[in-house]
One Martini backbone bead per residue (centre of mass of N, CA, C, O) as a GRO file, in nm:
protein
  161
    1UNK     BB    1  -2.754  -5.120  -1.712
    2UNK     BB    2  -2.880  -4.857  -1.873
    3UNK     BB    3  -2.567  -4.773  -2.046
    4UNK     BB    4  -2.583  -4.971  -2.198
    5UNK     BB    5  -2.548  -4.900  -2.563
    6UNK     BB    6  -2.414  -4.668  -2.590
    7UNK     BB    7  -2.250  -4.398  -2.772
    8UNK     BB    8  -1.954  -4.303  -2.888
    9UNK     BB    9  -1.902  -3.995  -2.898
   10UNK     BB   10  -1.752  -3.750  -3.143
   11UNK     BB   11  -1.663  -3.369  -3.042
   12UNK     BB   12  -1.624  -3.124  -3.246
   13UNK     BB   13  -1.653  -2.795  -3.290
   14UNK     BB   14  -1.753  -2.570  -3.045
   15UNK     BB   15  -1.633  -2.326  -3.074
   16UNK     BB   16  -1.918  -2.087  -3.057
   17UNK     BB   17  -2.145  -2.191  -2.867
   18UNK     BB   18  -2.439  -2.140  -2.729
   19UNK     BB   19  -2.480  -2.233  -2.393
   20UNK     BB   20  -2.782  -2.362  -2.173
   21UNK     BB   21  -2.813  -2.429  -1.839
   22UNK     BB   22  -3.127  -2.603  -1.681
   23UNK     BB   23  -3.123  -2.663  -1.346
   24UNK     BB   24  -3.327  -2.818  -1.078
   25UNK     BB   25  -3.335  -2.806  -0.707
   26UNK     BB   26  -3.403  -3.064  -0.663
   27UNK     BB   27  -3.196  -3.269  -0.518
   28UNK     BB   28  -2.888  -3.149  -0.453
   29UNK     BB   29  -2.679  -3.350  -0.496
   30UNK     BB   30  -2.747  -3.461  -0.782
   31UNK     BB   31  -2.739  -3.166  -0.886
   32UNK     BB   32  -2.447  -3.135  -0.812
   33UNK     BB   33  -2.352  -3.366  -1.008
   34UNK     BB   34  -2.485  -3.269  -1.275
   35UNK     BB   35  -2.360  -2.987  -1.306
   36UNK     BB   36  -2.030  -3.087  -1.310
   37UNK     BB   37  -2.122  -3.260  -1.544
   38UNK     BB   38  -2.157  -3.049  -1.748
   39UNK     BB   39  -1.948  -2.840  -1.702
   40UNK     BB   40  -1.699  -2.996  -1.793
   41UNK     BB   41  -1.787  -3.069  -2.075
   42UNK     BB   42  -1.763  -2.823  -2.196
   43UNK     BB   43  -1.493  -2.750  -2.119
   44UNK     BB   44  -1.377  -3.006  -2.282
   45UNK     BB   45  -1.543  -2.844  -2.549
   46UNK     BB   46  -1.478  -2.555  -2.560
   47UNK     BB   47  -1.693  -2.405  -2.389
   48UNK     BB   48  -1.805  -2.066  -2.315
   49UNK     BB   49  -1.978  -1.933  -2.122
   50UNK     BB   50  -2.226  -2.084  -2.006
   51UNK     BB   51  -2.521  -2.091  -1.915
   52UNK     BB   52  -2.705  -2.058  -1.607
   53UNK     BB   53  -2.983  -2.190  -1.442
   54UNK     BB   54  -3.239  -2.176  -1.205
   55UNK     BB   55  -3.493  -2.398  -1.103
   56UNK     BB   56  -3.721  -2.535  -0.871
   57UNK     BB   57  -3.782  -2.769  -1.095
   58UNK     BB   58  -3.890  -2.956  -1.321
   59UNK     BB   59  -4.149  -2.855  -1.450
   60UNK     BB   60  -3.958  -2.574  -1.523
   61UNK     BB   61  -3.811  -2.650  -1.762
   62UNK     BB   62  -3.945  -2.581  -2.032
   63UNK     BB   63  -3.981  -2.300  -2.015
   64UNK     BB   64  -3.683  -2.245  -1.941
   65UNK     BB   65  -3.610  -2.321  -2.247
   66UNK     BB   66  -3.789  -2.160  -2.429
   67UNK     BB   67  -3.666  -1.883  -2.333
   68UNK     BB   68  -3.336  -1.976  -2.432
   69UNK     BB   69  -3.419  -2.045  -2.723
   70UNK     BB   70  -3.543  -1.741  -2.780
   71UNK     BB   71  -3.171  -1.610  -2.707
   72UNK     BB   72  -2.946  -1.798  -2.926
   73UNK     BB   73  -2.896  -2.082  -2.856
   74UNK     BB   74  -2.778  -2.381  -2.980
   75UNK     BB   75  -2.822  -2.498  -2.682
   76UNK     BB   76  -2.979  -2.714  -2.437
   77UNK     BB   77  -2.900  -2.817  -2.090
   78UNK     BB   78  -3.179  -3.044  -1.874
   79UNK     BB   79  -3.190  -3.042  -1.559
   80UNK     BB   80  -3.341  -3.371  -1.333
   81UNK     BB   81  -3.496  -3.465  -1.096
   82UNK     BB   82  -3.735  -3.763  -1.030
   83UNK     BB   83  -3.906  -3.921  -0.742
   84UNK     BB   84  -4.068  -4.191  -0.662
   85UNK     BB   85  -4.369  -4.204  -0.501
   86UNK     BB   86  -4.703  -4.282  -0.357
   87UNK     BB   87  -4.789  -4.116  -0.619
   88UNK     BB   88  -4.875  -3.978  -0.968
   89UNK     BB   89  -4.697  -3.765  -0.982
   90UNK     BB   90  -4.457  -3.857  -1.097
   91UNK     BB   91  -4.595  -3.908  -1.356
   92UNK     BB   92  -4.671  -3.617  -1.454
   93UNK     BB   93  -4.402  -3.495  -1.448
   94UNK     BB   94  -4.270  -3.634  -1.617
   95UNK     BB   95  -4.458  -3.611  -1.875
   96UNK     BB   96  -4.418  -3.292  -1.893
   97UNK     BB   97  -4.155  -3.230  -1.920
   98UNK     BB   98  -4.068  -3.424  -2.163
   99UNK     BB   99  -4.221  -3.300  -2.346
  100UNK     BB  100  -4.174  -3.004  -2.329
  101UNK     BB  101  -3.897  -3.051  -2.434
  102UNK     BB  102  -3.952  -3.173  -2.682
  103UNK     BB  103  -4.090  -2.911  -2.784
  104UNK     BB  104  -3.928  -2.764  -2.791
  105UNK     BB  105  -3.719  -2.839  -2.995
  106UNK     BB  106  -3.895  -2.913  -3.240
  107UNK     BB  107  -3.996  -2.603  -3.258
  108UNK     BB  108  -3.708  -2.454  -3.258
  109UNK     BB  109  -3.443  -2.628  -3.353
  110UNK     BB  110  -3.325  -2.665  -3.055
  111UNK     BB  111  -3.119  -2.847  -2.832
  112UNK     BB  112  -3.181  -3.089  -2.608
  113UNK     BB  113  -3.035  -3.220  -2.307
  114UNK     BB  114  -3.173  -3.465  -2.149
  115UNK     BB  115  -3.102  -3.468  -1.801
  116UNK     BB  116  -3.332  -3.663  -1.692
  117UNK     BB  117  -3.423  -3.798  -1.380
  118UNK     BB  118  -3.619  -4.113  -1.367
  119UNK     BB  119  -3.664  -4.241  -1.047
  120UNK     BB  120  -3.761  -4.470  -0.769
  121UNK     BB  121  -3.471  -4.394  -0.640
  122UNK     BB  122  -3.201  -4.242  -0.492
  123UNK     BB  123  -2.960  -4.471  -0.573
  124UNK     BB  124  -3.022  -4.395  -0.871
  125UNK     BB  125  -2.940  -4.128  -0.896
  126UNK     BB  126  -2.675  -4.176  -0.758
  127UNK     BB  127  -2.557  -4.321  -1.012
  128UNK     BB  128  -2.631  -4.067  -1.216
  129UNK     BB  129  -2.452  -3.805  -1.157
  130UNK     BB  130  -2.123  -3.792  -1.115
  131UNK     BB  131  -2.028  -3.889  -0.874
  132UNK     BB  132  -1.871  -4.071  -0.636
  133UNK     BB  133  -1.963  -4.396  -0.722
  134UNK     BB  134  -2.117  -4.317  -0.985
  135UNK     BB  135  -2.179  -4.520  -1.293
  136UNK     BB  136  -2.277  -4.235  -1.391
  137UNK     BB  137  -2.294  -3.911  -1.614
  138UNK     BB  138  -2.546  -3.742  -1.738
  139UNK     BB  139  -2.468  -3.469  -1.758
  140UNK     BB  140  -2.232  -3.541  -1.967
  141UNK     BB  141  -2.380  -3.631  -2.170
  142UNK     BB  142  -2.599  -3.422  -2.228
  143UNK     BB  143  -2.430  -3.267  -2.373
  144UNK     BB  144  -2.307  -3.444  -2.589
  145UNK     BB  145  -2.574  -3.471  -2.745
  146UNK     BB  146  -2.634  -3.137  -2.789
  147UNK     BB  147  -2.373  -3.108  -2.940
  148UNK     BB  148  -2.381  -3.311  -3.163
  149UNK     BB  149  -2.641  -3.160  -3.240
  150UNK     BB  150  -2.534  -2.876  -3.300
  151UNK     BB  151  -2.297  -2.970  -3.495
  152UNK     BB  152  -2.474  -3.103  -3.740
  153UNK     BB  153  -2.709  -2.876  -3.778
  154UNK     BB  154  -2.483  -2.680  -3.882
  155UNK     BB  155  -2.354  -2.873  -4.104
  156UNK     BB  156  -2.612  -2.853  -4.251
  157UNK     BB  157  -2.617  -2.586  -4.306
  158UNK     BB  158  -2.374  -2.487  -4.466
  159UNK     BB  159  -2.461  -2.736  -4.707
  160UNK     BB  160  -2.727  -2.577  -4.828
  161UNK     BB  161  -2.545  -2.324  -4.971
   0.00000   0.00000   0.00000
């Protein structure tokens, strides 16, 4: 299972983060599970009001990434499923997502919370959505992963001054 040695974070003071999650329209059920389970997390983790938006698939993730990096939110998690299909599309749309969103981050500054399933099948997103009877739950990892990252930053600059 690819979640074998994954990190137990423990993410505290959060409230008065402002968050944005930007989700995918393709494959809604997945998506539907992906997105319960970020939203979830924030509620857990005390963020109020954290912004959703939609887009139509996984590759204009980076770009409303970008748009929403640059209105003063702490954190952003994206939200996507890509299934490997018969031709080489499945390659590059993982790959221009995935550096996309990597380039939001390293060049704002503001973290992204990767929540990008790229799956060979159906059965594969659908253990990682965080729907019922799957092993994986993404959309919170996601969350808590660029929690943990918004305020280890905010806590770097504190200590800076």
């Amino acid at each position: 299972m690819s979640g074998e040695g994954a990190p137990r974070l423990s993410v505290t003071d959060c409230e008065g983060l402002r968050v944005a999650v930007v989700a995918a329209q393709w494959h809604e059920k997945v998506m539907d599970g992906l997105l319960d389970g970020a939203l979830r997390a924030l509620k857990e983790y005390g963020v109020t009001d954290p912004t959703v938006v939609r887009v139509p698939g996984s590759f204009e993730l980076p770009v409303a990434a970008k748009g929403l990096a640059d209105h003063g939110y702490h954190a952003i998690v994206a939200l996507g499923v890509i299934i490997r299909g018969g031709t080489p599309h499945f390659d590059y749309v993982c790959e221009a997502a995935t550096m996309g969103l990597t380039q939001v981050s390293v060049n704002t500054g503001i973290p992204v919370g990767f929540g990008l399933l790229t799956c060979d099948n159906e059965q594969q997103a659908l253990d990682r959505a965080g729907l019922e009877g799957s092993n994986e739950d993404k959309g919170h990892e996601s969350v808590t992963a660029a929690l943990a990252t918004a305020v280890l930053l905010r806590d770097l600059a504190v200590h800076r001054r």
